[in-house]
N, CA and C of each residue as an Amber inpcrd file, in Angstrom:
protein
   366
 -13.8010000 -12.1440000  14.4100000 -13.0660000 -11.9870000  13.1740000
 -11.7610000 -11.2620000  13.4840000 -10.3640000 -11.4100000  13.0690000
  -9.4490000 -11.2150000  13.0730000  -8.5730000 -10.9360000  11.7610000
  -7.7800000  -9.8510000  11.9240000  -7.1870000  -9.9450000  10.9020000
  -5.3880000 -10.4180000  10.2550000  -5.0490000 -10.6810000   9.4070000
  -3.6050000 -11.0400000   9.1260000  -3.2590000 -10.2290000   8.2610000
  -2.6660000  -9.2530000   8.4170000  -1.6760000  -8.3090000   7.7960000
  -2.9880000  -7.5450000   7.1820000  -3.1760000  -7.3040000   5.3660000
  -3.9230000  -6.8060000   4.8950000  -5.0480000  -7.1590000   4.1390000
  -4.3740000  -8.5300000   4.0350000  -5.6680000  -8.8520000   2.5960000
  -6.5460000 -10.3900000   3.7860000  -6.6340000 -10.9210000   4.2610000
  -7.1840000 -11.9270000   4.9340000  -7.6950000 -11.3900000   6.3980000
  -9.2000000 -12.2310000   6.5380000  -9.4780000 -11.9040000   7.8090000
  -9.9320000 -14.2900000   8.3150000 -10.1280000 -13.9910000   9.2110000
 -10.4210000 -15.1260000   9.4400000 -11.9270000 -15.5510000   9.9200000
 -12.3430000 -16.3000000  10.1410000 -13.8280000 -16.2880000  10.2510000
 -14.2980000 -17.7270000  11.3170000 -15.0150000 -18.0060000  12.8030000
 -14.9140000 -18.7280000  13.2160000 -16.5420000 -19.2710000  13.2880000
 -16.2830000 -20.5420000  12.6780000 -17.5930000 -21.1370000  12.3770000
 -17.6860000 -22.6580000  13.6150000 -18.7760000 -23.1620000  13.0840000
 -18.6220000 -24.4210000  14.2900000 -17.8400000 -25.2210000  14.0490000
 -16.9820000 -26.0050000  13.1260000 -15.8720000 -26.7320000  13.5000000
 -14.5260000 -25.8720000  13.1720000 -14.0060000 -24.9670000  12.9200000
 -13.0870000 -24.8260000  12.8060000 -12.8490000 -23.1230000  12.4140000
 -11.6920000 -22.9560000  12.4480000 -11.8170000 -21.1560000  11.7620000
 -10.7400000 -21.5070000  10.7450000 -11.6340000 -20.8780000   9.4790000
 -11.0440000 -20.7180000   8.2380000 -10.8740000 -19.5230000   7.5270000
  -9.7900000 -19.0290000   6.7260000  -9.1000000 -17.4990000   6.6550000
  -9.1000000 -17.7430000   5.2560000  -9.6100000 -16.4260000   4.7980000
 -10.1020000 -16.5650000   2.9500000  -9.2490000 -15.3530000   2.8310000
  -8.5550000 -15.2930000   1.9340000  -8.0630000 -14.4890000   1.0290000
  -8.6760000 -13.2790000   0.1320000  -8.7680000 -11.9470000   0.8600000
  -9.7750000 -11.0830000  -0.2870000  -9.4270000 -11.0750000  -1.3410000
  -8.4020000 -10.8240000  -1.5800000  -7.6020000 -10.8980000  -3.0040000
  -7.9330000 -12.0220000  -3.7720000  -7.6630000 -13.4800000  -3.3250000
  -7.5060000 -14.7590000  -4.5270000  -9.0960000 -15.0400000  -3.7190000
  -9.7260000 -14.7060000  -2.7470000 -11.1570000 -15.3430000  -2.4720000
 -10.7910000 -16.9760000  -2.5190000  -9.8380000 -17.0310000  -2.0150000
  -9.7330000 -18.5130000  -2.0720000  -9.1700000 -18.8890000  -0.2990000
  -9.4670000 -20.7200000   0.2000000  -9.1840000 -20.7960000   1.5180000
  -7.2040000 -20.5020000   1.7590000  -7.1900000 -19.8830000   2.6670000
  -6.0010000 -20.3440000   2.9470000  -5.0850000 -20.9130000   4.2960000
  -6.5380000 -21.2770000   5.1970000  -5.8520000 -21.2630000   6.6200000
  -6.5830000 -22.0690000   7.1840000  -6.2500000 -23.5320000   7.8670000
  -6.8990000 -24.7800000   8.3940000  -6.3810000 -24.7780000   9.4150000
  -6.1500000 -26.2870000   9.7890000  -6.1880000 -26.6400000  11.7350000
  -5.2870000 -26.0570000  11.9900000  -4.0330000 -25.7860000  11.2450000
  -2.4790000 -25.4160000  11.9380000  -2.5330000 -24.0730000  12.1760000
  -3.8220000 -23.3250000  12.4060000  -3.8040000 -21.7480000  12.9850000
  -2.8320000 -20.8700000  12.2360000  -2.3950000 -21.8300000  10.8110000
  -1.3060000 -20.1680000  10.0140000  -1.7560000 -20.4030000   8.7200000
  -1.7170000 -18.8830000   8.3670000  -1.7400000 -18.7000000   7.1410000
  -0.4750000 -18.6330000   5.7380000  -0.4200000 -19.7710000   5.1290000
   0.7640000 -20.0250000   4.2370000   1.1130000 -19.1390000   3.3850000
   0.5770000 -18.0770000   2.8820000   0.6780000 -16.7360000   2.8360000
   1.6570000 -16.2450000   3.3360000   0.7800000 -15.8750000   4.7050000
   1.3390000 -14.7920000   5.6620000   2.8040000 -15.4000000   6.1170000
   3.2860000 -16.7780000   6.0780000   4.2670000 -17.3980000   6.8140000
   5.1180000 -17.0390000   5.4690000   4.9400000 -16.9370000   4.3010000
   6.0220000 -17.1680000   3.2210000   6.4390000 -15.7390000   3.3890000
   5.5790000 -14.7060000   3.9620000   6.0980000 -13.0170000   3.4770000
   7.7200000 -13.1250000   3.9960000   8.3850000 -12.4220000   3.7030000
   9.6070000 -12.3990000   3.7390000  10.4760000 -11.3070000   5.1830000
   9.1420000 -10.4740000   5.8050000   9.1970000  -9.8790000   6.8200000
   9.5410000 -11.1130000   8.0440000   9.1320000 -12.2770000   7.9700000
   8.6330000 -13.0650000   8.9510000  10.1370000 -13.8600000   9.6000000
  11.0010000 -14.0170000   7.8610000  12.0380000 -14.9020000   8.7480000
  13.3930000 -13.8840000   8.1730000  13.2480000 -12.5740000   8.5270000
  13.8580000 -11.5320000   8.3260000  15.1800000 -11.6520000   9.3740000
  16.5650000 -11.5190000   9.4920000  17.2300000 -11.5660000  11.0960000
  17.4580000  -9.7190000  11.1890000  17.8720000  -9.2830000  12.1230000
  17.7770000  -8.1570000  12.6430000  19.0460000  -7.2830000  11.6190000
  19.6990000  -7.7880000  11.1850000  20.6920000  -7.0470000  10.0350000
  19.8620000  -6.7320000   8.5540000  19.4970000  -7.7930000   8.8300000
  18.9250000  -7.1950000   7.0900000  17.5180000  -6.4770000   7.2160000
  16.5940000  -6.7590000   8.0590000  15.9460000  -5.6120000   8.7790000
  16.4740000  -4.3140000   8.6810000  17.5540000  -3.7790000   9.4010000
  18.1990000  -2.4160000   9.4390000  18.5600000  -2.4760000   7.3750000
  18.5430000  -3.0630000   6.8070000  19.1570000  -3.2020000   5.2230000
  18.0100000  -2.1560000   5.0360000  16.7730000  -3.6060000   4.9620000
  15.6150000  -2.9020000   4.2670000  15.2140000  -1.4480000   4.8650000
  15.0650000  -1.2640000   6.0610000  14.8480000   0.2250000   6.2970000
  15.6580000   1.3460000   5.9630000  16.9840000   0.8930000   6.1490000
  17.9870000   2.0790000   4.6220000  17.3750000   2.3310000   4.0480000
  16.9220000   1.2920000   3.2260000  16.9040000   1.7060000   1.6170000
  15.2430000   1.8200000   1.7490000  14.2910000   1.8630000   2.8600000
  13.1240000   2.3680000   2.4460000  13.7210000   4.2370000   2.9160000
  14.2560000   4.6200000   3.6130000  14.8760000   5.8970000   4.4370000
  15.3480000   6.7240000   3.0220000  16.3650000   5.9100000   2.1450000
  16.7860000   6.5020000   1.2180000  16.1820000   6.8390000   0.2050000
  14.9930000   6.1590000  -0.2450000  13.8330000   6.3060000  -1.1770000
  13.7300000   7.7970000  -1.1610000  13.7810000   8.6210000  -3.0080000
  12.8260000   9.7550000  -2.5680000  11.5880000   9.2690000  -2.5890000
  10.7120000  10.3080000  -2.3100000   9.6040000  10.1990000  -2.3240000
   8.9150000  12.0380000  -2.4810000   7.8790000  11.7320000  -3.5390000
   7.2040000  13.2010000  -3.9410000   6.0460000  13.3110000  -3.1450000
   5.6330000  13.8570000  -2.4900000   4.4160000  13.9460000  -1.6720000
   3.3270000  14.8160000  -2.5600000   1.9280000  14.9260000  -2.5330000
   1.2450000  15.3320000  -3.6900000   0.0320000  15.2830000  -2.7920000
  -1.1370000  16.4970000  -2.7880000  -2.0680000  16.1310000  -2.2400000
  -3.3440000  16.8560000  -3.0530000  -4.2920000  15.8440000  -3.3970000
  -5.0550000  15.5750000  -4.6650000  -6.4940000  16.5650000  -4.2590000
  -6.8090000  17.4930000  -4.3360000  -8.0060000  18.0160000  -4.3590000
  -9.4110000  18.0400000  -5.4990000 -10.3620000  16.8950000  -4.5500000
 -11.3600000  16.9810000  -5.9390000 -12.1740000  17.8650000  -5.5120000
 -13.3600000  18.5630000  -6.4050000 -14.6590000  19.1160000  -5.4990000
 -15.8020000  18.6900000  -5.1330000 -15.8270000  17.7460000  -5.9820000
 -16.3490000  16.6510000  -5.8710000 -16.4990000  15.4860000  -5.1260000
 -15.3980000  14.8800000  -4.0140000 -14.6060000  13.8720000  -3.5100000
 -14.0940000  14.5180000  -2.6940000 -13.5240000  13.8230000  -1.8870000
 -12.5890000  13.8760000   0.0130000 -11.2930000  14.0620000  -1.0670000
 -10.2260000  14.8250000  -0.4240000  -9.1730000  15.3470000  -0.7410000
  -8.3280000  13.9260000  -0.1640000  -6.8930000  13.8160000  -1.1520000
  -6.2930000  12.3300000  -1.0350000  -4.6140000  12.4260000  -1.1060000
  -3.9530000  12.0450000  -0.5080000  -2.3510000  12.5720000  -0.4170000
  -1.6970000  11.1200000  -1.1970000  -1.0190000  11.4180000  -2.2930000
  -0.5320000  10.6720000  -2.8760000   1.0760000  10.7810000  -2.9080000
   2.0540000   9.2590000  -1.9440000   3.3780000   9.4700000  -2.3750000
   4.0640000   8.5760000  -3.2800000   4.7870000   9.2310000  -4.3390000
   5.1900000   8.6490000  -5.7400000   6.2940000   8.2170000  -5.5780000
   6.7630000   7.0550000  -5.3260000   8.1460000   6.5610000  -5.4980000
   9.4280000   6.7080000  -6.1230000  10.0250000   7.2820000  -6.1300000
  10.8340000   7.4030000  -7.7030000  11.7620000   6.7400000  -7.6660000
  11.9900000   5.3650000  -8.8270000  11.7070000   4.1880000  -9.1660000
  12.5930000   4.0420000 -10.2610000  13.8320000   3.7380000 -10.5110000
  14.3610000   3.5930000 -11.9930000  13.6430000   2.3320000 -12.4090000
  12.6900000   0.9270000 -12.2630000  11.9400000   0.4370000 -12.5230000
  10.8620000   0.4330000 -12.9640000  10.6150000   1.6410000 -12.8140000
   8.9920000   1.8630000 -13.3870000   9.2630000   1.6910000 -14.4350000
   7.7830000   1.4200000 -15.7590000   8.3060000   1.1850000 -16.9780000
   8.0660000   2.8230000 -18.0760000   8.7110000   2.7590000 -19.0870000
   8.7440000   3.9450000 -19.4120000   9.1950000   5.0060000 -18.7340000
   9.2250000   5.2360000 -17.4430000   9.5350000   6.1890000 -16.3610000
   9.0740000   7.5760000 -16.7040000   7.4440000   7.4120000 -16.5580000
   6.6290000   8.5150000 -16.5610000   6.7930000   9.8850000 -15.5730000
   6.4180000  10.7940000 -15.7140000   6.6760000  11.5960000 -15.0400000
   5.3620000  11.7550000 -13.8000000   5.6410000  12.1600000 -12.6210000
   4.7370000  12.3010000 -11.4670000   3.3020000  12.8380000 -11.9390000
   3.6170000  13.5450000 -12.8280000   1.8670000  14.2800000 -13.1820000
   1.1140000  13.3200000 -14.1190000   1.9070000  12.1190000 -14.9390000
   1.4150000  11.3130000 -15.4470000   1.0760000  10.0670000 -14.6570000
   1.4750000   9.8750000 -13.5370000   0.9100000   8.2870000 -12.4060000
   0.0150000   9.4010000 -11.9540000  -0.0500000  10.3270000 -11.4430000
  -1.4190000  10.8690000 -10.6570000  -2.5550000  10.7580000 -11.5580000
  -2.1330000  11.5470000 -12.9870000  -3.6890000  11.3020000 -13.9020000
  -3.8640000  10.0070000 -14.1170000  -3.0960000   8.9800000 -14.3910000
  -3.3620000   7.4240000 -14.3450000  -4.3550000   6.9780000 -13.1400000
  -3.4430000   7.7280000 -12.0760000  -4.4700000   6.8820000 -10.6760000
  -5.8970000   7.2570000 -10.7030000  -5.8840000   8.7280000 -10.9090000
  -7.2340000   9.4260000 -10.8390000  -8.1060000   9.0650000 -11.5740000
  -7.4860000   9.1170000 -12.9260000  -8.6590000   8.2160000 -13.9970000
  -9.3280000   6.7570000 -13.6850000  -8.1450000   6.1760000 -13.2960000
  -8.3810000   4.5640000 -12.8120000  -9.4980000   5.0830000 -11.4640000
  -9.0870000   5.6060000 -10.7660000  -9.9260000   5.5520000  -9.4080000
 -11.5720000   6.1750000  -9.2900000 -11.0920000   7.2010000 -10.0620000
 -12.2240000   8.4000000 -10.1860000 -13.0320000   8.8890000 -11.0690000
 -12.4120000   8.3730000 -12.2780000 -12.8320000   8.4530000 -13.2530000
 -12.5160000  10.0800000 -14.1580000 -13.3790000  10.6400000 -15.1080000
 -12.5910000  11.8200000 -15.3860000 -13.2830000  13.0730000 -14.8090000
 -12.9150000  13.0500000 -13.6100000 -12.8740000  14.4190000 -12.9360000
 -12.2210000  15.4500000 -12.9080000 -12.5110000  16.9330000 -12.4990000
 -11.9510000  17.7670000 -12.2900000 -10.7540000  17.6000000 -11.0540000
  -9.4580000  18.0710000 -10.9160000  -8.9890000  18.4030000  -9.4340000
  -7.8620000  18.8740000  -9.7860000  -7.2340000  18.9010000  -8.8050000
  -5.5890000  19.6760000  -8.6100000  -4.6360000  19.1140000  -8.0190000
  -3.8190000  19.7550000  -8.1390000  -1.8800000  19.0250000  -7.2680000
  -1.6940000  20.1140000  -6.6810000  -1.3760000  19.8000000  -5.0040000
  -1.0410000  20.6660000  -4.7690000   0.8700000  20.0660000  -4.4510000
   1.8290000  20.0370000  -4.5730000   2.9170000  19.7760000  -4.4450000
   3.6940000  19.8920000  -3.0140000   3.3610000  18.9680000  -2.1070000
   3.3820000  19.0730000  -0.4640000   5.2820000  19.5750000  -0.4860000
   6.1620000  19.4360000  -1.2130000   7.3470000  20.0090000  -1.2390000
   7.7190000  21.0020000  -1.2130000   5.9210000  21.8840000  -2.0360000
   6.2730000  23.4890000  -2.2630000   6.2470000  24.7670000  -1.1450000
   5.2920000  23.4510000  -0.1400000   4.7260000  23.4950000   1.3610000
   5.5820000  23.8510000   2.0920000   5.5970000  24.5890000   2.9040000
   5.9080000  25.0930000   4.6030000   5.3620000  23.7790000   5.2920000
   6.6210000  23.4330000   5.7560000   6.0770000  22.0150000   6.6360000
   6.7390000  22.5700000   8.4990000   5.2880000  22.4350000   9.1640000
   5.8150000  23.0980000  10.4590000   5.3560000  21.8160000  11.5730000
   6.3890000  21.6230000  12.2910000   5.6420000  20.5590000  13.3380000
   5.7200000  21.1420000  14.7580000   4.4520000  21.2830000  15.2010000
   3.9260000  21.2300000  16.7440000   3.9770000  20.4800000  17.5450000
């Protein structure tokens, strides 16, 4: 078994290996050894200029770092994009209780604000 990027693994049976989609659970990969998927992502027929584009502007992104303590649950580092797209443009303490609820349901935990942090590298 092998995998393609994140969501597909492939699977080799007696005539052939066929690659299912976790996401759509549907086939997506026959004799021609590619996945039509994975060939459309836009990483693939990228040229080396606009490469350096996209990594700008992932470089320039802020980003809030946040690290989620349950007592219940393994502790979880969450980074928040900040996004003039988002809709409404909630504030950071409102996507964390969104995620948490969605994920965890309604538990106890905390923020600790990795910005407020002493960041030391060894």
């Amino acid at each position: 078994m092998s995998r393609c990027k994140d969501c597909f693994y492939f699977e080799k049976n007696k005539i052939e290996e066929s690659g299912i989609c976790n996401k759509k659970e549907k086939e997506v990969y026959k004799e021609n050894r590619k996945c039509e998927f994975y060939e459309s992502k836009k990483w693939k027929s990228m040229n080396i200029d606009e490469f350096w584009i996209e990594m700008e502007r992932w470089t320039n992104e802020k980003v809030n770092r946040y690290i989620i303590y349950f007592s219940e649950h393994d502790s979880i580092q969450i980074d928040i994009v900040q996004d003039i797209n988002r809709p409404n443009n909630p504030t950071d303490d409102e996507v964390i209780e969104e995620y948490v609820e969605n994920n965890y349901g309604y538990v106890k935990y905390e923020v600790i604000d990795l910005g407020t942090v002493e960041n030391v590298k060894l």
